[in-house]
C-alpha positions in Angstrom: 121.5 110.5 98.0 117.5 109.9 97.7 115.2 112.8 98.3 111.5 112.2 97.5 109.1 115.5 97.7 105.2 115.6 97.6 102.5 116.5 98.9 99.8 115.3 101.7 97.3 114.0 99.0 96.4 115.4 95.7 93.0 115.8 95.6 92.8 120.1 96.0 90.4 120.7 94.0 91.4 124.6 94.2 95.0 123.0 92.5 92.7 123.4 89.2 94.1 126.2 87.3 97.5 127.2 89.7 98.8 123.4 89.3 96.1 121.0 87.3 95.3 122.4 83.8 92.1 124.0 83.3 89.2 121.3 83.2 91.0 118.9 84.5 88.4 116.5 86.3 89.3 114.4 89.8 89.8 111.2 88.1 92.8 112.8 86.3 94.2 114.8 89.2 96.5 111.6 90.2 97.9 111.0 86.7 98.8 114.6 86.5 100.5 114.5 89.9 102.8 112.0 89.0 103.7 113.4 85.7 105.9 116.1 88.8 106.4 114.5 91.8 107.4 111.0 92.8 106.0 110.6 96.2 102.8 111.8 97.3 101.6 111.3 101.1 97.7 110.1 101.1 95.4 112.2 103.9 92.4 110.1 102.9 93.7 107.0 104.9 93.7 108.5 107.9 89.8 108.5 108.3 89.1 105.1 107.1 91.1 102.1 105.3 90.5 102.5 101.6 89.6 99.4 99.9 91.5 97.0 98.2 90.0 98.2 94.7 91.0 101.9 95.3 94.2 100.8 96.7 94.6 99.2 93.0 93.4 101.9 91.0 95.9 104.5 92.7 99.0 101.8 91.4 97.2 101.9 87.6 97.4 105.9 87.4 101.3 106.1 88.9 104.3 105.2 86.4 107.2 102.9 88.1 109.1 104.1 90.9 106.0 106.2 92.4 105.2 106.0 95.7 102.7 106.4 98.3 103.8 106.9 101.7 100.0 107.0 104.3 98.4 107.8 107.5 97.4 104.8 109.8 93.8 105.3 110.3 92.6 107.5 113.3 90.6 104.6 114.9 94.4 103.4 116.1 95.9 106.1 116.4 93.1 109.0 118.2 89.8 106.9 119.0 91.6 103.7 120.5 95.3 105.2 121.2 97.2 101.8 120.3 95.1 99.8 122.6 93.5 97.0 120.9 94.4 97.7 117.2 95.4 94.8 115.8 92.6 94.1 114.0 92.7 97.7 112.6 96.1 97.8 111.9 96.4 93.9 110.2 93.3 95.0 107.9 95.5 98.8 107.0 98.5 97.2 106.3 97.2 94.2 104.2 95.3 96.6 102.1 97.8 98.7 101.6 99.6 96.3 100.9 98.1 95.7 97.4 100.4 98.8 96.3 103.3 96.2 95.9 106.7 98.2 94.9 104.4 101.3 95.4 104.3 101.4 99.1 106.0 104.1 100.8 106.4 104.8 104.7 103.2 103.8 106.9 102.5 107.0 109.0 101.3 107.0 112.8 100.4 110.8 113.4 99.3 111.1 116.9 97.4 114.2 118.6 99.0 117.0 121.0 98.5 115.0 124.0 98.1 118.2 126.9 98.5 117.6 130.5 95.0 117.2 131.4 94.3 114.6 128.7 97.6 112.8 129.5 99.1 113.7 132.9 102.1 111.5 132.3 103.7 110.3 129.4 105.0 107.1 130.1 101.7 105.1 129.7 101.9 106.1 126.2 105.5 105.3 125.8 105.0 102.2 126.9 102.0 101.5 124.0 104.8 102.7 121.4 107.3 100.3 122.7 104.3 97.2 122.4 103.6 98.4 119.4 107.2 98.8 117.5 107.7 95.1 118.8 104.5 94.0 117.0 104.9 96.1 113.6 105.5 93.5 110.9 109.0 93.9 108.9 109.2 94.2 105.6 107.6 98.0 106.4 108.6 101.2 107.0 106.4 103.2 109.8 107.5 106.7 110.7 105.7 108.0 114.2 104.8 111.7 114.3 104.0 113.4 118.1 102.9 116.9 118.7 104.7 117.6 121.9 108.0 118.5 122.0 108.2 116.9 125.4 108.0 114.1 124.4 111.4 113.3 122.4 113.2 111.8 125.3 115.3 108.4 125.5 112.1 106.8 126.8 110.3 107.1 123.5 113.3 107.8 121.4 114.9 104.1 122.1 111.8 102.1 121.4 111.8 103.9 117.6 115.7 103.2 117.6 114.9 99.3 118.5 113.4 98.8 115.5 114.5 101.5 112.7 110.9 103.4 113.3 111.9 106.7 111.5 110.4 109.7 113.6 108.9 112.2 111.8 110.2 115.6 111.9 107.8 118.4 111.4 107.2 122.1 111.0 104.6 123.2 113.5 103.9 126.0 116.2 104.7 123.2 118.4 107.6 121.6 117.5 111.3 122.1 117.4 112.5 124.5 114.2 114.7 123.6 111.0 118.1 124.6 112.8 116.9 122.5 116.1 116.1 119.2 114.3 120.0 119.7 112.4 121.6 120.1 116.4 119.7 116.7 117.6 121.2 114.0 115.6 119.6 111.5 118.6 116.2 112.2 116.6 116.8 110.5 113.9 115.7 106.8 114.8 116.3 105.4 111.6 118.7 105.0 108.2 116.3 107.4 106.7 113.7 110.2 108.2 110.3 111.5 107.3 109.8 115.2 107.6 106.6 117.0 107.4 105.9 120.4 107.0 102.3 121.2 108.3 102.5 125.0 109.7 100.0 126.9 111.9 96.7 125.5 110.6 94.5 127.3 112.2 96.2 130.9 111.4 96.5 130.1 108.3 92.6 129.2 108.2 91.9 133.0 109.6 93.3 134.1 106.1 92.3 131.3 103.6 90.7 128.3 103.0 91.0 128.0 99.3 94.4 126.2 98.8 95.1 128.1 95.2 98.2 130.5 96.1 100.9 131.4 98.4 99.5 133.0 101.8 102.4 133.4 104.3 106.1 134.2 103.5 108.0 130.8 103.9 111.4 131.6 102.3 113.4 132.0 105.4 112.0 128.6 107.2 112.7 126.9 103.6 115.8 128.1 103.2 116.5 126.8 106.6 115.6 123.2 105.7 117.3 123.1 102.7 120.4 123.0 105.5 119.1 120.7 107.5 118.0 118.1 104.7 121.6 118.9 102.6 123.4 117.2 105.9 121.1 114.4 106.3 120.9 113.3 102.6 123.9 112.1 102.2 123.0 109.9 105.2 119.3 109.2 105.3 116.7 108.3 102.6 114.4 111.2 102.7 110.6 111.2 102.5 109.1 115.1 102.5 105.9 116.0 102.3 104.4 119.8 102.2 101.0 120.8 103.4 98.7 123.2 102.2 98.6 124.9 105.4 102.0 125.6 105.0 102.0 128.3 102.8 98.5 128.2 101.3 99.6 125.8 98.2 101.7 123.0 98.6 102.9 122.7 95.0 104.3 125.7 95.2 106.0 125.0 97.9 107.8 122.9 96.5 108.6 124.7 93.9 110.8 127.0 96.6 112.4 124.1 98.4 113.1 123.3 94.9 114.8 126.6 94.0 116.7 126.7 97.6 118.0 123.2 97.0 119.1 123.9 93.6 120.7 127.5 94.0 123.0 125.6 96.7 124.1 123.0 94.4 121.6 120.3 95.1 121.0 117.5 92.1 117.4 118.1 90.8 114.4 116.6 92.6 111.4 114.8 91.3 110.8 112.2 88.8 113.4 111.4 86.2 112.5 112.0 82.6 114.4 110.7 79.6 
C-alpha cells in the first residue's frame, strides 16, 4: 500500500508562522517541507519550464525518496490545446528530467472547456488519443478535465491504452468522494492521482491569505479517507491538497491524516528512524 500526500507547491509565504517556523526565509521553505511530507506537487511549472539549474537545486534540498510530481506548462495545455507541442513538451520533460529518482507524475491540467468554447468534445478527444500515443515511457502523466461530461469511453480508453492515470479531483464541477468510489472505469491506471482544489473563487470572497482553516472540510475528508482506503490496496496513490481547499493545505492534511489514522490506516509521510 503506497500513499504519498502533499501539497500544490510550497512556496506560501503566509505558511510562515502556522507551518514554517518563524523567520524562516524562501530558500529554506523546501528543506522544511520535506522534513513532513514526501511528495509535493509544483504550481510553478505550469506557467513556464523551470530551468535545468532550478530543476537541480530542488533535488539538493529533498532527502531520498522525495518526489515531485508537476504541471505541464500552460502553453500545451491552454494557449496551444495539444496542437503542435512537441517542442514544448520534449523541452518540459527533458528538464524535468534532471530530477532523476525524484520525478513524480507529469500533470496535464486542462481548463472547463463550456459549450461555446468547445461545442463538441470529440475534437479534443481525439488530441488526447495523439498525444497518449506520443508520450514517451519511462513516465507517468496523469490528465486532469474540468467537465464531468467528459469521462466517457471515448476519452476514458485512450488513458487506459497507455496507463495515463486520470486525475480525480474535488471541485464544484466534478463528481464527489462517494462518486469517484462507485466508477471503478475511472481509474485508467495501476495507480491514480487525486487532487483536492475546492471552490476557488468562494473561497477567495473570504480569504486570500493562505494561514488557517476557512471552510469546514471534515465531512468531504472523511469521505475520501473511504474512497482512497479501497483503492490503496490497489493503486499507488499520489494526493495533493490545495490551499483553496480549506484555506491551508498543511492543515489539511493534518485532517486526512487524523481520518486515515482513526480508521486504522498505517501512518503517512516520510519515514523517520
Amino acid at each position: 500500500m503506497t500513499v504519498r500526500l502533499g501539497t500544490s507547491s510550497w512556496s506560501a509565504e503566509s505558511w510562515v508562522g502556522p507551518f514554517y517556523p518563524a523567520g524562516t526565509q524562501p530558500a529554506d521553505f523546501l528543506p522544511y517541507y520535506a522534513q513532513h511530507f514526501d511528495t509535493v506537487e509544483v504550481d510553478a511549472t505550469f506557467y513556464r519550464t523551470p530551468s535545468p539549474a532550478m530543476v537541480e537545486g530542488w533535488k539538493k534540498k529533498t532527502p531520498d525518496g522525495f518526489l515531485f510530481a508537476a504541471k505541464v506548462p500552460q502553453v500545451i495545455t491552454h494557449e496551444k490545446r495539444l496542437e503542435n507541442v512537441d517542442a514544448e513538451l520534449n523541452e518540459f520533460i527533458k528538464v524535468m528530467s534532471g530530477l532523476g529518482e525524484k520525478l513524480g507524475p507529469l500533470l496535464f491540467q486542462f481548463p472547463y472547456f463550456n459549450k461555446t468554447d468547445m461545442p463538441s468534445p470529440f475534437p479534443f478527444f481525439e488530441a488526447i488519443r495523439r498525444l497518449v500515443k506520443s508520450l514517451p515511457g519511462g513516465f507517468r502523466f496523469a490528465i486532469e478535465v474540468r467537465n464531468k461530461n467528459f469521462l466517457v469511453p471515448a476519452f476514458l480508453d485512450a488513458l487506459k491504452s497507455r496507463k495515463i492515470a486520470l486525475a480525480l479531483i474535488d471541485h464544484p464541477w466534478m463528481l464527489k468522494a462517494s462518486e469517484y468510489r462507485k466508477r471503478m472505469d475511472l481509474l485508467t491506471a495501476d495507480w491514480t492521482y487525486v487532487r483536492w482544489l475546492g471552490d476557488r473563487v468562494a473561497i477567495e470572497k473570504e480569504t486570500k491569505s493562505w494561514d488557517k482553516v476557512v471552510v469546514d472540510r471534515a465531512v468531504e475528508t472523511e469521505a475520501w479517507v473511504g474512497t482512497i482506503r479501497d483503492l490503496a490496496p490497489k493503486y499507488e496513490i499520489y494526493g495533493y491538497f490545495n490551499n483553496h481547499y480549506a484555506g491551508h493545505a498543511p492543515a489539511s492534511i493534518a485532517l486526512f491524516k487524523k481520518f486515515w489514522e482513526s480508521k486504522g490506516g498505517a501512518p503517512i509521510g516520510p519515514k523517520r528512524g
